[in-house]
C-alpha positions as CSV (number, residue, x, y, z in Angstrom):
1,X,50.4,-75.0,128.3
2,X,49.3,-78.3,129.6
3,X,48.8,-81.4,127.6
4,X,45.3,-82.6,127.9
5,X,46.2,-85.8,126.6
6,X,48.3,-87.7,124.5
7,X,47.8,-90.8,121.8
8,X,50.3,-92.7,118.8
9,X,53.0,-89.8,118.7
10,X,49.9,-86.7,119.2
11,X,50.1,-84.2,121.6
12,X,47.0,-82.3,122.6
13,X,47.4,-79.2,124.9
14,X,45.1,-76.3,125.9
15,X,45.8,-72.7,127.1
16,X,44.9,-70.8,130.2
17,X,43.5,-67.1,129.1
18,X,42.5,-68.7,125.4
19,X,40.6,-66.5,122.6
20,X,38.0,-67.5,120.8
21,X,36.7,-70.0,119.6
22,X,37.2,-72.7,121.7
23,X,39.9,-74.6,120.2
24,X,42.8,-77.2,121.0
25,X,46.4,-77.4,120.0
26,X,47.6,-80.3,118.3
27,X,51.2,-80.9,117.8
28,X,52.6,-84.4,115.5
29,X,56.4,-85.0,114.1
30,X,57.2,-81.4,114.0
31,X,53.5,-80.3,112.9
32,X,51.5,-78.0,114.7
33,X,47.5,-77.2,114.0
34,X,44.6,-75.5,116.0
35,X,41.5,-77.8,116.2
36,X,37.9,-76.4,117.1
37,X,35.7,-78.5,118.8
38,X,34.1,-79.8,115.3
39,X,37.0,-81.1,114.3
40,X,38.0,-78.2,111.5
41,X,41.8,-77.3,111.5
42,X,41.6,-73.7,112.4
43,X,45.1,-72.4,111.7
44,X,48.6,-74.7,110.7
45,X,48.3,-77.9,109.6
46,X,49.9,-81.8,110.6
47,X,51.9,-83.5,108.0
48,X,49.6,-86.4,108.4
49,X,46.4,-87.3,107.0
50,X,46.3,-90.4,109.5
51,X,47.0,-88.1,112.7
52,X,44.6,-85.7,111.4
53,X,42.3,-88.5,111.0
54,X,42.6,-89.7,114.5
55,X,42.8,-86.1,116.1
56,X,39.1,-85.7,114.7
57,X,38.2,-89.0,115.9
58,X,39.2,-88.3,119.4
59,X,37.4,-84.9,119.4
60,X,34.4,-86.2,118.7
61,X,34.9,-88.8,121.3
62,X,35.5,-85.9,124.0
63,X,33.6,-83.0,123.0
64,X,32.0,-82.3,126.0
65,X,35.3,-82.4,128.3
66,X,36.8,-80.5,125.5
67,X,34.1,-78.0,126.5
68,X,34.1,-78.2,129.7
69,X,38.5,-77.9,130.3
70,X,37.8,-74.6,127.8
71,X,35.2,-73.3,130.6
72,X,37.8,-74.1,133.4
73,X,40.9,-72.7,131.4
74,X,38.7,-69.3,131.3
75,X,38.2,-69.0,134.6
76,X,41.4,-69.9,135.5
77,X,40.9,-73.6,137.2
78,X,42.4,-76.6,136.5
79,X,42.6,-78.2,133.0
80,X,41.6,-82.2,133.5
81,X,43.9,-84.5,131.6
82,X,41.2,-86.2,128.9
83,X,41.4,-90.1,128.1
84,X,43.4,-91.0,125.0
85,X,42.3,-93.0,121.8
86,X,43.0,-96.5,122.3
């Protein structure tokens, strides 16, 4: 799965062949959680508020090459790394 991008200790990774909705993975000390593109926790959870926090942040920063890696992983083309939150 490749990492799309990485900030303070979070990793954020996509699929190739994903179901729907569009979503990403987000991974923190040992917690894992799937993010739509709103920012809702679909499914697992992060141990912190803080992470969560900044997760949403960055999604909202990114939304539309969040959409737009989602398009390419379903047709089977490269996933583009996404800038981090400074």
């Amino acid at each position: 799965m490749p990492t799309i991008s990485r900030f303070f200790g979070i990793m954020i990774r996509m699929y190739y062949d994903e179901h729907n909705p569009p979503h990403l993975h987000a991974e923190y000390q040992g917690g894992k959680a799937l993010f739509d593109f709103s920012g809702n926790i679909i499914r697992g959870g992060l141990y912190s508020r803080t992470a969560t926090k900044l997760i949403r942040e960055w999604i909202d920063l990114h939304v539309i090459e969040l959409e737009e890696d989602w398009e390419s992983a379903k047709e089977g083309q490269e996933i583009k790394p996404i800038e981090p939150l400074r």
